[in-house]
N, C-alpha and C positions, 0 to 999 in steps of 0.2 A: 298217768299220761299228762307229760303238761305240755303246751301249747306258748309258745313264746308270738302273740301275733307284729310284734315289732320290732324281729329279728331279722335286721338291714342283712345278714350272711344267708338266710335262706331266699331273698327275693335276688339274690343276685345268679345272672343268667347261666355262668358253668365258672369255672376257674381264671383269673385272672391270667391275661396273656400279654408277653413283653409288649411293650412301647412299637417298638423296632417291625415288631410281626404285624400289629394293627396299622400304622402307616404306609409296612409294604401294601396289605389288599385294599387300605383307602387308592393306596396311588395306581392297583392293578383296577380296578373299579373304575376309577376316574377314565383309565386309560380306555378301557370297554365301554366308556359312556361315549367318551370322545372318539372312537371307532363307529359305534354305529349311530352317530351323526352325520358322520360323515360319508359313510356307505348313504346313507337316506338320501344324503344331496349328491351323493355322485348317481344315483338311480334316479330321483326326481329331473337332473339336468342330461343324463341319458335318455330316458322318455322326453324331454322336450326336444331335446335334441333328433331323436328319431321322426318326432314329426314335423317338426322344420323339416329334413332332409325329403319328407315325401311329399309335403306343399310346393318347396322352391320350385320345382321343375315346373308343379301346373301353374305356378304362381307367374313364371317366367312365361312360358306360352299364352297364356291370358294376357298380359301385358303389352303380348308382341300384337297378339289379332286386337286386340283392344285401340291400340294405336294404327294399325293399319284402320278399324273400322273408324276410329273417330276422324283420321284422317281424309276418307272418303266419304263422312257426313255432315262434314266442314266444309268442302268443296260441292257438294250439290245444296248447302243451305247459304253458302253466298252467292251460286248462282240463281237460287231461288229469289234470294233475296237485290241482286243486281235488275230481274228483269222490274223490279217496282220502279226504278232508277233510268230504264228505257229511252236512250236520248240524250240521258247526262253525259259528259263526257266522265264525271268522276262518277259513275254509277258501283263499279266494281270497289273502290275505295271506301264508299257508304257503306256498302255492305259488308266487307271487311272490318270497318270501325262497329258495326255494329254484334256483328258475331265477337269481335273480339273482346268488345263491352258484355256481351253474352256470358263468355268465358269467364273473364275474369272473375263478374259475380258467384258463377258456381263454384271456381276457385277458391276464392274466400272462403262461400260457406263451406266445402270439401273441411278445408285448413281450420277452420272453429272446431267445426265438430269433429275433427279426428284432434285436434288439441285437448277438447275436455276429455275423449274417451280414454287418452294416453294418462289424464291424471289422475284418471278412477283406476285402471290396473296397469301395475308394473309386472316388470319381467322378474322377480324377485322370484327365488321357491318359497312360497307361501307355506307351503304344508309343512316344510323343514323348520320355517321359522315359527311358526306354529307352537311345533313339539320343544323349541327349545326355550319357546316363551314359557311353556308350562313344564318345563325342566328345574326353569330358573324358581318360578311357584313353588314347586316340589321341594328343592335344594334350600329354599327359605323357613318353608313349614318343618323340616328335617332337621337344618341347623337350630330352629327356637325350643324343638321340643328335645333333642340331647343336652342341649346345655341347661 
């Protein structure tokens, strides 16, 4: 019984198959890769998309009483703020510039801090790009070790 252990013909995986047949299922492969990619982001952007759709509505009613109530607590804090001015003829105008110096600062800050929070997350599918960051990993470790 002899033993040939450096025989390149027995380490090889089964019969040599055309050219023609290996690039067809490279390219069926590909196509199933690039399929369920794209499934992933069409689910990822349907789930966000479903919850957008059930926030707008409370989002919109919050808005509306939100401004009805800020509008009504602007009007009893400049007349709060008019009677210190008792006398003045411009008492109502002090008070006015001063709410509305009020305002503006909280404005600002509002507008800072929703500027940084916008540059920490994007509206991107994260989890999609994720998987095809480590596809691309995959696809490299793959191509170094056939060649």
């Amino acid at each position: 019984m002899s033993s040939n252990v450096y025989n390149i013909e027995d380490r090889r995986p089964g019969p040599e198959r055309p050219l023609g047949e290996t690039l067809h299922e490279a390219i069926n492969e590909f196509k199933l890769f690039v399929e369920t990619r794209f499934a992933m982001l069409r689910s990822e952007m349907r789930e966000n998309l479903a919850n957008l759709k059930f926030a707008a509505p409370l989002l919109v009613a919050g808005a509306i009483f939100g401004v009805s109530a800020w509008l009504l607590w602007t009007g009893a804090l400049v007349a709060v703020i008019s009677t210190a001015f008792r006398g003045n003829p411009f008492g109502a105008f002090y008070a006015l510039v001063i709410v509305g110096a009020l305002y503006s600062i909280v404005a600002a800050c509002a507008i800072w801090m929703a500027m940084g929070r916008l540059s920490k997350k994007s509206i991107m599918p994260e989890r999609t790009i994720n998987v095809l960051k480590e596809d691309k990993v995959w696809l490299q470790q793959e191509s170094r070790t056939q060649l």
